[in-house]
N, C-alpha and C positions, 0 to 999 in steps of 0.2 A: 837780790833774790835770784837764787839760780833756775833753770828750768824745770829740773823737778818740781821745784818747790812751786812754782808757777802752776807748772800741771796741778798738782794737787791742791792751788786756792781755787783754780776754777773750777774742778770737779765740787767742791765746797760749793762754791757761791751756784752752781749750775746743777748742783743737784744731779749729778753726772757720776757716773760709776765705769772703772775700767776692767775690761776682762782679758785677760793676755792668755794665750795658749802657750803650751812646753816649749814649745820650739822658735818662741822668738826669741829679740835677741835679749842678755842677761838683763841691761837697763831696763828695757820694756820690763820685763817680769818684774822687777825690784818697782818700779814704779807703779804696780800695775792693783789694782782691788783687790781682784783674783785672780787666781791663776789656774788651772786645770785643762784638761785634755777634754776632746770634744762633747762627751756625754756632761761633765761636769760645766761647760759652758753653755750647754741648753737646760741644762736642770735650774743653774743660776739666772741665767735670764729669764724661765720661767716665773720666778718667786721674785725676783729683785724690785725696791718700790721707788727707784732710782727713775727720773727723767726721762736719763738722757744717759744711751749706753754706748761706748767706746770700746765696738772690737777691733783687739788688736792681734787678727788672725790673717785669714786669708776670706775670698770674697762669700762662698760658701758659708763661712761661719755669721759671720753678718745677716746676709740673710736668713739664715734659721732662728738666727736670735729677733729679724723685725718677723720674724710668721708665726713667733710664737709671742710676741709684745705688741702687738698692730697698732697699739694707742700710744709707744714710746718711739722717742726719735731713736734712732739704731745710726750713728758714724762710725767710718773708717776710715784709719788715717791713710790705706796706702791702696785705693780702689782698683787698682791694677794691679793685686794681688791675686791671682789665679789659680789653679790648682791642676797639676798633671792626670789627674786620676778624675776628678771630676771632668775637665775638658774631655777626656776619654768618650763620654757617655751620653751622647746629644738625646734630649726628649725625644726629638723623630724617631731614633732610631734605636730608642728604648721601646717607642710606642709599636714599632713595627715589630718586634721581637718580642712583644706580648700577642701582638696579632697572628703570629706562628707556633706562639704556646698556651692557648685560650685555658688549656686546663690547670696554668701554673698560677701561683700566686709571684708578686712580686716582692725581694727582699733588697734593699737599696743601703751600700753605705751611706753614712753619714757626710762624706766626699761628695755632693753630687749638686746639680743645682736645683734651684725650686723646683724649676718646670719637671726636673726628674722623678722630684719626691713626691710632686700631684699623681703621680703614672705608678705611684708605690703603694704594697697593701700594708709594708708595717720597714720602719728606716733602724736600723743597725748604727753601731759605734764599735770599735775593738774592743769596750769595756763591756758591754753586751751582749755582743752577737752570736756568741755560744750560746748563750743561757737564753737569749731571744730562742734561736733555731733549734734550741731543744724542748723546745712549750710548742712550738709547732705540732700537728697531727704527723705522724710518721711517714705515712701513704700520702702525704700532700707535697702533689711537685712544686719545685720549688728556681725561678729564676732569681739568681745571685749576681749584684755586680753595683761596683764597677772593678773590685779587686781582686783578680784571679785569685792572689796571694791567700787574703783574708779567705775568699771563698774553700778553695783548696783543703786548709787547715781546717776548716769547719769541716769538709767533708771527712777527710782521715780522723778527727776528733768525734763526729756523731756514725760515722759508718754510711752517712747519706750520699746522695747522689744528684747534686743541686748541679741546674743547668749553669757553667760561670760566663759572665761576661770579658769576655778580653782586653783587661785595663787592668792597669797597676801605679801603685808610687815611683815618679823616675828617681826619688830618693830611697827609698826601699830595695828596689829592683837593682841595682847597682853595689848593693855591699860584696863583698868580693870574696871568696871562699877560703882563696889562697893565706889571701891576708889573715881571715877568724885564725885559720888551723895556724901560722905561726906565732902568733899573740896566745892559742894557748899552748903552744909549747913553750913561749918564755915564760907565760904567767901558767906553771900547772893547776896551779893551786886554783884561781879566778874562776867564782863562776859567772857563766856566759846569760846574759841578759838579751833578750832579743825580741821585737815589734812584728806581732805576724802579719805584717804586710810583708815582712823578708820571702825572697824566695825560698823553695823548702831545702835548697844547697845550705841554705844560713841556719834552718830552722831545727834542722838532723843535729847541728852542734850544739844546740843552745840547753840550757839546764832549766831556765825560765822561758815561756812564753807569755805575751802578757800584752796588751796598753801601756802606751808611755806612765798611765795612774798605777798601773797593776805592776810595773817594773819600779817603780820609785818605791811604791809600800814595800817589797820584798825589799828591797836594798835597804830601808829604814830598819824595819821588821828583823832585819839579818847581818846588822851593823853595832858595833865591829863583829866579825866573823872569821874564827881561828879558821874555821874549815876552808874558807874563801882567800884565808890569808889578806884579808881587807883589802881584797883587790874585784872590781867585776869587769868585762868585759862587755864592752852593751851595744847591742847593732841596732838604734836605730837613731834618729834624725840628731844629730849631740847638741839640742838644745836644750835637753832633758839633762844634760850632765852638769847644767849650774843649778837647779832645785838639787837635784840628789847630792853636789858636794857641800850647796849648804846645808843640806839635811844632813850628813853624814862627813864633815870635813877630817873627819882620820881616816878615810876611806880613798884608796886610788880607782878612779873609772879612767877606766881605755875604753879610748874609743873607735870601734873598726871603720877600718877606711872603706873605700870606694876603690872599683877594680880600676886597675891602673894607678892607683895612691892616689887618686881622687877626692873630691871634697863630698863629703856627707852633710852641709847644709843644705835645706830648704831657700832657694834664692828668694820665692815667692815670700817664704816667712819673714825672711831676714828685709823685707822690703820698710816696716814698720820702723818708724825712727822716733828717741824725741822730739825732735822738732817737728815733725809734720803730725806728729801727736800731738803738739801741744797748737799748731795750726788749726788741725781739725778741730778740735775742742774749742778756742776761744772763736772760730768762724762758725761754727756749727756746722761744717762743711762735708764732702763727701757722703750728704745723707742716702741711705739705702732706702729702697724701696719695691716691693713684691707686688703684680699685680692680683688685685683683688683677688679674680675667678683661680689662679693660680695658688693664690694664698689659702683660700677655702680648703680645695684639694691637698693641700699640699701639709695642714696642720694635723691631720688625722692619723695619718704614720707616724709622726713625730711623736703626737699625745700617746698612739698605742704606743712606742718603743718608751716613752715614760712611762707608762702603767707596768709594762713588762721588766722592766729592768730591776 
């Protein structure tokens, strides 16, 4: 019996369910329950009637999934999986930045850590956060973060004028301009795919803006595509390009680089392995844990951004 296969007797016998996000690696996802982008990995662990849940993301997603399961064990196989954009955004000094804007509400990626989310009045995902920040009152200030990027787009997108936080994806923030504009002069025809965490250098090119969910449906939705000449060009983390070519395998995606010709993986993502998958699981190991008063505070954005989405 090879590892796979092991993985999935013990999710069997353990009553254990795996949820992989887009951007790990391809085995992860082939092995994986589910698979879906951040909004879709708190919707599923909300419903799911599973034990014992195995994310395999980064440390933030864990935790959202045990503060919205507080009765299910929540493991991860790779706990020193981190996040750029969450690290950005320490509770202190969230909390103090609502202490200097009493009249704002607060609006918090989905990136963030618990203690963040406690200190938040309703939590965002890139599948939401338009449609979240356009059910907002108009005249209600508004602090945003930790994603300038995300934030930015929202603002040019509703006309608003949301305080941002100064934090970003160090995978987002690094695609490289130079790079998009020559990949479409070879691919004219491509059209351009892109994750508005990009900076808005990336975002002026793109034909789609989207969620790594919202960029794989158009690809699906628009495959094959004379117009596109079954090519896309897609700027964001390229762990999203083994669903889209198994979704769409007559289809070419390029994937833009990183300035400098740099790497466009998430290291933190790519931290998830079988083997310490299949570790976690048969130790029960890596378990996650939120505290209480933290947990309280911190389910209530969460529940409004399910209600709102």
């Amino acid at each position: 019996m090879n590892i796979v296969e092991q993985i999935r007797q013990l999710c069997q016998e353990k009553n254990a369910i795996i949820m992989a996000h887009y951007y790990q690696r391809p085995e992860i996802q082939d092995v994986a329950d589910f698979v879906g982008d951040s909004l879709a990995l708190a919707q599923q662990a909300a419903k799911t009637d599973a034990d014992i849940i195995v994310m395999c993301g980064v440390h933030f997603m864990a935790e959202t999934a045990k503060i919205l399961c507080p009765d299910k064990k929540v493991l991860i196989p790779a706990p020193e999986a981190g996040c750029s954009l969450a690290d950005s955004c320490k509770a202190t000094d969230l909390a103090a930045w609502k202490v200097a804007h009493p009249d704002h509400m607060v609006v918090s990626y989905v990136n963030t850590s618990a203690a963040v989310k406690a200190l938040t009045d309703v939590v965002v995902t890139s599948s939401n956060a338009l449609k979240i920040v356009k059910q907002l009152p108009e005249d209600q200030p508004i602090l945003f973060g930790p994603d300038q990027n995300l934030g930015g787009y929202i603002n040019r997108m509703t006309g608003r004028k949301m305080d941002l936080w100064n934090g970003g994806c160090h995978v987002h923030a690094r695609f490289s301009e130079e790079a998009l504009l020559q990949l479409k002069e070879q691919y004219p025809n491509a059209k351009v795919l892109a994750h508005p965490e990009c900076k808005q250098s990336i975002l002026q090119h793109a034909d789609v803006i989207g969620s790594t969910q919202a960029l794989l449906n158009y690809a699906i939705a628009n495959s094959p595509s004379p117009i596109a000449n079954n090519q896309f060009i897609v700027a964001t983390e390229s762990g999203i390009l083994h669903e889209m070519q198994k979704a769409c395998p007559e289809v070419e995606f390029i994937a833009v680089p990183a300035e400098g010709g740099g790497c466009n993986e998430c290291e933190y993502m790519r931290m998830c392995t079988l083997q310490n998958l299949y570790d976690c699981l048969q130790n029960e190991s890596n378990e996650i844990h939120v505290d209480e008063s933290i947990a309280k505070d911190a389910i209530r954005p969460i529940q409004r951004m399910l209600e709102m989405s």
